[in-house]
N, C-alpha and C positions, 0 to 999 in steps of 0.2 A: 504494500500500500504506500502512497506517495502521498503524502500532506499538500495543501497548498505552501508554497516559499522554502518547501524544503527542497535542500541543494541549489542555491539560486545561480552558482557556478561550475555545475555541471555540462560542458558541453557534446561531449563524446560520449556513445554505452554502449557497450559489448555484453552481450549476453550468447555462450556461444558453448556447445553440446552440455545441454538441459534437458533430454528425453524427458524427465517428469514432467515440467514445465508447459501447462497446459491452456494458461491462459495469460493473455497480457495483464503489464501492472496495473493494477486499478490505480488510478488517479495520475496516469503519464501526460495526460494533457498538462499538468501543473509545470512540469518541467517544462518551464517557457522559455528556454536559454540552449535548449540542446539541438544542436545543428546533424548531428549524425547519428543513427540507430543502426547496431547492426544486430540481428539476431538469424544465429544459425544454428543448425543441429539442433532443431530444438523439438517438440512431438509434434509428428504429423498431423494433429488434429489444431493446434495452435497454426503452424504455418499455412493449412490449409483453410483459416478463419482468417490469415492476414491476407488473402487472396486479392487484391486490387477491382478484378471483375464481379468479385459476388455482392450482389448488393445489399443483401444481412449479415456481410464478417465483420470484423474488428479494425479494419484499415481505417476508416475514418477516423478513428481513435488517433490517429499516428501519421495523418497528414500536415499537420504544421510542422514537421520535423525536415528541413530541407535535403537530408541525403539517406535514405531508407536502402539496407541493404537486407532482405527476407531471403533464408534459401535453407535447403536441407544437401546431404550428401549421404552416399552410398557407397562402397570402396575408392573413397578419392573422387568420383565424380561428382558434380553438381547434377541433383536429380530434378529439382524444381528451384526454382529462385523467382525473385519478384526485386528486379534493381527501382 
């Protein structure tokens, strides 16, 4: 969970092979200062609610963030991503 004003100088977040990790943070909208998001390897049911085309995922949550990098892997390969 993310407070409003907590972290006011956070601009970078890596969240990255989290298999449990099922849902976004609650309250990531408050992080008003963060320019980059990257989450990877994270469970297929999360990456696949941060989906840019479905129109009931969780992307909207995560559009004021100017550089979104969404993706999973599989032996080394990028198996889905969302730049």
């Amino acid at each position: 969970m993310v407070e409003e004003g907590a972290m006011p100088r956070l601009e970078y977040l890596f969240i990255e092979d989290c298999k449990l990790v099922k849902e976004l943070l609650f309250g990531i909208k408050h992080l008003s200062n963060l320019i980059h998001l990257d989450l990877s390897d994270l469970s297929d049911e999360l990456i696949s609610k941060l989906n840019p085309s479905i129109q009931s995922g969780k992307y909207c949550k995560i559009t004021h963030i100017a550089t979104l990098w969404i993706g999973n892997s599989k032996d080394g390969y990028w198996k889905e991503y969302y730049p």
